[in-house]
C-alpha positions in Angstrom: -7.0 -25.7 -23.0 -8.0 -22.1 -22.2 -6.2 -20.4 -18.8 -8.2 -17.5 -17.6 -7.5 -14.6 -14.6 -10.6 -15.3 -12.8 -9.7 -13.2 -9.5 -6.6 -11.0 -8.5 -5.7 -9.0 -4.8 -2.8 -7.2 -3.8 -1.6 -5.3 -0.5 -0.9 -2.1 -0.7 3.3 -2.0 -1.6 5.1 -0.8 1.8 7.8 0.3 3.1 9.9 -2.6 5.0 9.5 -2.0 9.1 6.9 0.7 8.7 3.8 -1.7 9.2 3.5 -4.5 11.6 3.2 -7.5 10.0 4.4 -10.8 8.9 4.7 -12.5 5.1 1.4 -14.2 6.0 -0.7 -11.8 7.2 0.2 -10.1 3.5 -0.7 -13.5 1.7 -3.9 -13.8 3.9 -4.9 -10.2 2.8 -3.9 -10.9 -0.7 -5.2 -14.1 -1.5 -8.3 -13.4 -0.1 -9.2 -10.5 -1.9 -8.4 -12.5 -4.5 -10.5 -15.5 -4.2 -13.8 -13.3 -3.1 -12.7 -11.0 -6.6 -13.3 -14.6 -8.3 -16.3 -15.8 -6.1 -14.9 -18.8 -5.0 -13.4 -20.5 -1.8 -9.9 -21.8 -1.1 -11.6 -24.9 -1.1 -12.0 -24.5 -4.4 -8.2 -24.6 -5.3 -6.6 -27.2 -6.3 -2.6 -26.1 -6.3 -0.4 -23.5 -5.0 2.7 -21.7 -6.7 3.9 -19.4 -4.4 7.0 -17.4 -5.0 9.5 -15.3 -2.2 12.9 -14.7 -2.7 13.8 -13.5 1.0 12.5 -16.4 3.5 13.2 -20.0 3.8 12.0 -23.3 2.5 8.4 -24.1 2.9 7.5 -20.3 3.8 4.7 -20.8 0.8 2.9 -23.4 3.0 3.5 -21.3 6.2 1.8 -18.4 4.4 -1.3 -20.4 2.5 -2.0 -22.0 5.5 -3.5 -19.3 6.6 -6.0 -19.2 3.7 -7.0 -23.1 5.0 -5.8 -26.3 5.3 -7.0 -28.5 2.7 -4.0 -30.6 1.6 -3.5 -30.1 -1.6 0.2 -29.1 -3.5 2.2 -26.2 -2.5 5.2 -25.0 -4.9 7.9 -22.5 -3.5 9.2 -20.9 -5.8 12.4 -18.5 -6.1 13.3 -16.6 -9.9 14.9 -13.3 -8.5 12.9 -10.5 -9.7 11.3 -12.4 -11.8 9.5 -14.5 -9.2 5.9 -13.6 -9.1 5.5 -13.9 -13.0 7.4 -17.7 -12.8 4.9 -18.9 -10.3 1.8 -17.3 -12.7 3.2 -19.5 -15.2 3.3 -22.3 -13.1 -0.3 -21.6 -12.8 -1.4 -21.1 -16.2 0.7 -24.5 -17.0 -0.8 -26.4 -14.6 -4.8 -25.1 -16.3 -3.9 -25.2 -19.5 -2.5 -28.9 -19.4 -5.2 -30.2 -17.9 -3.8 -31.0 -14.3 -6.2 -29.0 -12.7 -9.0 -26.5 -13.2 -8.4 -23.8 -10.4 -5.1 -22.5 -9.4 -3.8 -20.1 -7.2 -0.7 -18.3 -8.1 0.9 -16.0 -4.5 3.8 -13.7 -4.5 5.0 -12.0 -1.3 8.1 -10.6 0.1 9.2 -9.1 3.3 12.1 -6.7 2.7 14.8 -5.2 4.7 15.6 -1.0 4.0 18.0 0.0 2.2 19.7 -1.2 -1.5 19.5 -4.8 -2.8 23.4 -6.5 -2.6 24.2 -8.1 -5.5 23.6 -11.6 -4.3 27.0 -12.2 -3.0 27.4 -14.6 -0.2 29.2 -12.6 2.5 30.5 -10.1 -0.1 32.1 -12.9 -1.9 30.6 -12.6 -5.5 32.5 -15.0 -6.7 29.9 -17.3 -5.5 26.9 -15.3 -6.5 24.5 -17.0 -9.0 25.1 -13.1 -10.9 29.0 -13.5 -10.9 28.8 -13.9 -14.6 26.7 -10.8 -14.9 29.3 -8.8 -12.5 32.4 -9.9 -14.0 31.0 -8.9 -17.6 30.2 -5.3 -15.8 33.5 -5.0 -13.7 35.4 -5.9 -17.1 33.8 -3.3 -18.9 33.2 -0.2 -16.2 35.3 -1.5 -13.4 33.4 -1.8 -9.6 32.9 0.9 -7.5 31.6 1.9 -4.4 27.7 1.7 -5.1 25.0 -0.7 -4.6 25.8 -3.4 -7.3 22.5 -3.4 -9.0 22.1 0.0 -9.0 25.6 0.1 -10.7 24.8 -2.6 -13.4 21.9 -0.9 -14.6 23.7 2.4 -14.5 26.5 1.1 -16.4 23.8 -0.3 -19.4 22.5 3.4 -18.7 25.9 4.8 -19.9 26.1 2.7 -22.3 22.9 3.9 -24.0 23.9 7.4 -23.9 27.2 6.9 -25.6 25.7 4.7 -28.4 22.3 6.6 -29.1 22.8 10.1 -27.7 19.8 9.3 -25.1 20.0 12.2 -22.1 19.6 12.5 -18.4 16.5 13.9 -19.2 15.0 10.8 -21.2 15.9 8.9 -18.5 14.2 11.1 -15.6 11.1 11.6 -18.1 10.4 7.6 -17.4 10.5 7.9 -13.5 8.4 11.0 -14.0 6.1 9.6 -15.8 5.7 6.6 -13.3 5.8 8.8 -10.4 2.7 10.8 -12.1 0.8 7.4 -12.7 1.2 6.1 -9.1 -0.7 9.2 -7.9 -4.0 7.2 -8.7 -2.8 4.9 -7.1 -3.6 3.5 -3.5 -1.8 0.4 -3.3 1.3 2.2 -4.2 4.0 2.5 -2.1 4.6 6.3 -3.3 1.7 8.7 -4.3 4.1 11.8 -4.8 4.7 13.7 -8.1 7.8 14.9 -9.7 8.8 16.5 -12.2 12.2 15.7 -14.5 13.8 18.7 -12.6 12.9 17.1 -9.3 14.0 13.5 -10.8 17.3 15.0 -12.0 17.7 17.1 -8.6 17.6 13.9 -6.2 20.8 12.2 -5.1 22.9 10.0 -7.2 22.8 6.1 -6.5 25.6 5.9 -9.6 25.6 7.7 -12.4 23.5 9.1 -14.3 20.6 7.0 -11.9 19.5 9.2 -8.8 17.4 8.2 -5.9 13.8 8.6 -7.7 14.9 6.8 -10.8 15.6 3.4 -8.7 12.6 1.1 -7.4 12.7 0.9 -3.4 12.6 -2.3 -1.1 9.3 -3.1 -0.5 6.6 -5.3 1.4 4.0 -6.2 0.0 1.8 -9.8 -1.8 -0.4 -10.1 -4.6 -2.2 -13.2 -6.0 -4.5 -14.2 -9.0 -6.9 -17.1 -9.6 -5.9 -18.8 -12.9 -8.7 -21.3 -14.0 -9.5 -23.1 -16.7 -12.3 -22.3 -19.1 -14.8 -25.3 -18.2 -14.3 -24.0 -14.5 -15.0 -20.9 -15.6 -18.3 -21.8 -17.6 -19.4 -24.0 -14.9 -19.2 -21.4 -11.8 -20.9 -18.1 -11.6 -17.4 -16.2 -10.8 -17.4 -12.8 -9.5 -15.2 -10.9 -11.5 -14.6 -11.1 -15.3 -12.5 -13.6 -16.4 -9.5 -12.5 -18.6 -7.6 -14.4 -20.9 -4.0 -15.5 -20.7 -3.5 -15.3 -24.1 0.3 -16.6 -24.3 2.9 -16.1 -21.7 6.9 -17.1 -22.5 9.8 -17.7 -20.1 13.6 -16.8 -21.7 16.6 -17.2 -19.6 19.8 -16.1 -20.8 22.2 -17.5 -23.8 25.0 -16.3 -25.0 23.8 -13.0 -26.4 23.6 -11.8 -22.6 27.8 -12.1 -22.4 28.8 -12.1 -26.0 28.9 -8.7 -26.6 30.4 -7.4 -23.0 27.4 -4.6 -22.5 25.5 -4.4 -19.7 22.6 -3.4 -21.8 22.7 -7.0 -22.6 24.1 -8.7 -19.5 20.9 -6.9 -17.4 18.1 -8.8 -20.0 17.4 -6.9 -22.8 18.0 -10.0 -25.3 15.7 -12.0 -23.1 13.1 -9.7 -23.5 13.0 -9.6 -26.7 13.1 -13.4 -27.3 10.3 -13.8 -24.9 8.1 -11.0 -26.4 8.7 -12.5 -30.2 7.5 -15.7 -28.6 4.5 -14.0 -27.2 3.9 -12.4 -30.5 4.3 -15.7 -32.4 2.3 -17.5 -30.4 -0.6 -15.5 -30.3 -0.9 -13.7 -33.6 -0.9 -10.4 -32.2 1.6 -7.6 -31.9 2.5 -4.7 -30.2 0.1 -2.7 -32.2 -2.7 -4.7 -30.7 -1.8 -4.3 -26.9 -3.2 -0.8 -25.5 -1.8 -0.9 -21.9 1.6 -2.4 -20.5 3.0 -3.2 -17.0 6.5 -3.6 -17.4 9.7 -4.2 -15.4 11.2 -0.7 -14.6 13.4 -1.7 -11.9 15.2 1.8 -13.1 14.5 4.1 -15.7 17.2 2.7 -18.2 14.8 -0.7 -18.1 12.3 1.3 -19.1 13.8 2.4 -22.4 15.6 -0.9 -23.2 12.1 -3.1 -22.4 10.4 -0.5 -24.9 13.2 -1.2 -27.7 12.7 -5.2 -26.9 9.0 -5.4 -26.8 9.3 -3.2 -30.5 8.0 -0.6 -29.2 10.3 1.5 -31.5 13.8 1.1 -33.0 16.5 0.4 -31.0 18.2 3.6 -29.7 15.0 5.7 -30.4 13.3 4.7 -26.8 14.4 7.5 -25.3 12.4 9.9 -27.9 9.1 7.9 -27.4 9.2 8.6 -23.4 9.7 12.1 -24.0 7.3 12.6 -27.0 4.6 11.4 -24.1 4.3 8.5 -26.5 3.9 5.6 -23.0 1.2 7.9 -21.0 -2.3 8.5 -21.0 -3.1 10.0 -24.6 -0.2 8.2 -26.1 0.6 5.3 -28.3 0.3 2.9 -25.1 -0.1 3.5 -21.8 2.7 2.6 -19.9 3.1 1.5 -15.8 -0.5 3.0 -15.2 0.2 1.8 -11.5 3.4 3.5 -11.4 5.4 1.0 -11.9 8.1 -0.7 -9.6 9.7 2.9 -9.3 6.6 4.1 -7.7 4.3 1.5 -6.7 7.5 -0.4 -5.0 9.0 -4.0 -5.6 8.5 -6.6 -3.6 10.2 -9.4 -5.7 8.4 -11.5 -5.1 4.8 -10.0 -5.8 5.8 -7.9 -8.5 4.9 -9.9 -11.3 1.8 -11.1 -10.0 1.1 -7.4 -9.0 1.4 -6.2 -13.0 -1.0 -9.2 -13.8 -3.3 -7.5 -10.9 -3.0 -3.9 -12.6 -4.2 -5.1 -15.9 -6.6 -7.4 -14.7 -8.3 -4.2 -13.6 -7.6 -2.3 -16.9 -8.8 -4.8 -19.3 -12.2 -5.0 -17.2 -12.7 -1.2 -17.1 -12.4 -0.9 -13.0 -8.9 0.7 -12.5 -10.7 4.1 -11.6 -8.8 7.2 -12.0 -5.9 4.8 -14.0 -8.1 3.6 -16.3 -6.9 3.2 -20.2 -9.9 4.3 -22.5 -10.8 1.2 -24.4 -8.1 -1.0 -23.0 -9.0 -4.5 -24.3 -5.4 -6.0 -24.8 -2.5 -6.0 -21.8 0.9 -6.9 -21.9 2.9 -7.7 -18.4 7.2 -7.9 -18.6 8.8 -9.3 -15.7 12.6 -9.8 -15.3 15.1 -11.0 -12.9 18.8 -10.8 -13.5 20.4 -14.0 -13.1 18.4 -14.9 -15.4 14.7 -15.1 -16.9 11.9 -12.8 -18.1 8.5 -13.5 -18.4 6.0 -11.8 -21.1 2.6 -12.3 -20.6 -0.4 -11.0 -23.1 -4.3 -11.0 -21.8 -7.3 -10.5 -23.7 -10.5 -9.1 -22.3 -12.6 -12.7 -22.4 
């Protein structure tokens, strides 16, 4: 059985304690705009996945309560970054099996300022669900004094630029690019433009990463109606449906620690096993998508999710940013909403929120963002610890 995107709504990304509110007033604005963008009611849902990383237990049902109380199953779920693209899944599952018709996938998070930890437990990472990840990092490049994601992307970063020769300046071309795109933007959390010079001017988080090169904390929920495709024949729904074409969930095996990089330990062989799934499973490649939403958590993700999808050879990603190869008159057009580096990261909603972005694209109404022609989408969500999530929709 068919899943479809019948409806998708957002919040504008914020900055955490600049807007009073609460995780449920951003899942009542989200959900709701998504359920009037597919024409139906809550009543018309039959299950909830509903992903957060930052509250506790049960904080779906506090939220989705506030969309109605009609009884039916509420899933909290928790994937680390990777969050809002795991409860999607859960949705699309749930259609294509057969165990219901109409499902509502939420992602939401309320954020505190300043740099994620590294999921220590009181500074004690030898209880962190990541402590394989940061041992294979300390081993490699030691531990210093910066925030710990921050420092394990950095460290892959290094690593790129003493294997392939890529430059600061590949790596600030990403968040400039991203920066550019979010200026359409207005549920971004950032709608200001850089250039590399600025990108490469801002203050160092660790080496060679600076300030406008790292996604921020953020606020924020988005949602999306996943139905099946005798729901969607049967009701007159709003918006145009899109198709899930295949979606794939990798979590890590030992090619993450084998090798003791940290272009591996941060996902990069997920990816790729999740996008060759994709690919398998739906008979197209990555010359058929036109648009992409993908998980730039920091510019070097950028470049190592382009070398996984197959964008281009590996150690050659660098080049394809700076050739303009991932913008607007390029091969593919790459983070049109700006990405998590502009548009912010809420983990939770971020994976729902790429879904949202081409949702728009692949039915012509993302305004000044719009891809000419766009008719095939690909979304790449990632959360260390580990899983990624590769989704591909069709225009129905």
């Amino acid at each position: 059985m068919k899943a479809y995107v019948a409806g998708v709504g957002m919040t504008r990304f914020e900055k955490p304690e600049s807007r009073e509110w609460q995780y449920w007033d951003m899942v009542r604005e989200a959900g709701s705009a998504a359920l009037a963008d597919a024409g139906i009611s809550y009543g018309d849902v039959e299950q909830v996945p509903i992903g957060y990383c930052f509250q506790p237990s049960t904080a779906g049902q506090r939220a989705v309560y506030e969309l109605g109380l009609t009884g039916i199953p509420v899933y909290n779920v928790n994937n680390n970054c990777a969050t809002g693209s795991t409860a999607l899944m859960l949705a699309r599952q749930l259609v294509e099996g057969g165990a219901a018709d109409c499902v509502l996938a939420v992602g939401f998070e309320k954020m505190k300022r300043g740099a994620l930890g590294g999921g220590a437990d009181g500074g004690d990472f030898a209880t962190s669900p990541v402590a394989r990840h940061y041992g294979i990092m300390a081993a490699r490049h030691g531990f210093e004094m910066t925030p710990p994601t921050a420092q394990i992307f950095g460290d892959a970063a290094r690593e790129h630029m003493e294997k392939y020769g890529t430059t600061e300046a590949q790596l600030a071309a990403v968040a400039a690019k991203n920066h550019r795109h979010s200026a359409h933007n207005p549920n971004a959390q950032f709608q200001d433009v850089y250039d590399v010079d600025d990108i490469l001017a801002a203050r160092v988080v660790h080496h060679p990463l600076t300030k406008l090169q790292c996604s921020p904390t953020s606020d924020g929920a988005a949602a999306a109606v996943v139905v099946s495709e005798r729901f969607a024949q049967e009701r007159e729904l709003t918006g145009a449906p899109v198709e899930i074409v295949a979606q794939a969930m990798t979590t890590d095996t030992e090619d993450s620690f084998a090798s003791g990089s940290c272009v591996d330990v941060v996902g990069q062989p997920m990816s790729r096993a999740a996008a060759r799934q994709v690919y398998e499973r739906s008979g197209l490649g990555i010359e058929d998508v036109d648009v992409v939403e993908l998980h730039d958590c920091f510019s070097i993700n950028e470049l190592l999710t382009y070398e996984a999808l197959g964008m281009c050879e590996p150690g050659e990603s660098g080049k394809l940013v700076e050739s303009g190869g991932t913008t607007y008159g390029g091969r593919w057009v790459v983070n049109p909403s700006g990405g998590l580096i502009s548009k912010g990261h809420p983990l939770g909603a971020t994976g729902i929120a790429q879904v949202a972005e081409l949702v728009w694209q692949l039915r012509g109404k993302a305004g000044e963002r719009q891809v000419p022609g766009a008719e095939v989408g690909l979304a790449h969500n990632i959360g260390l610890g580990g899983a990624a999530v590769v989704t591909l929709l069709r225009a129905a």
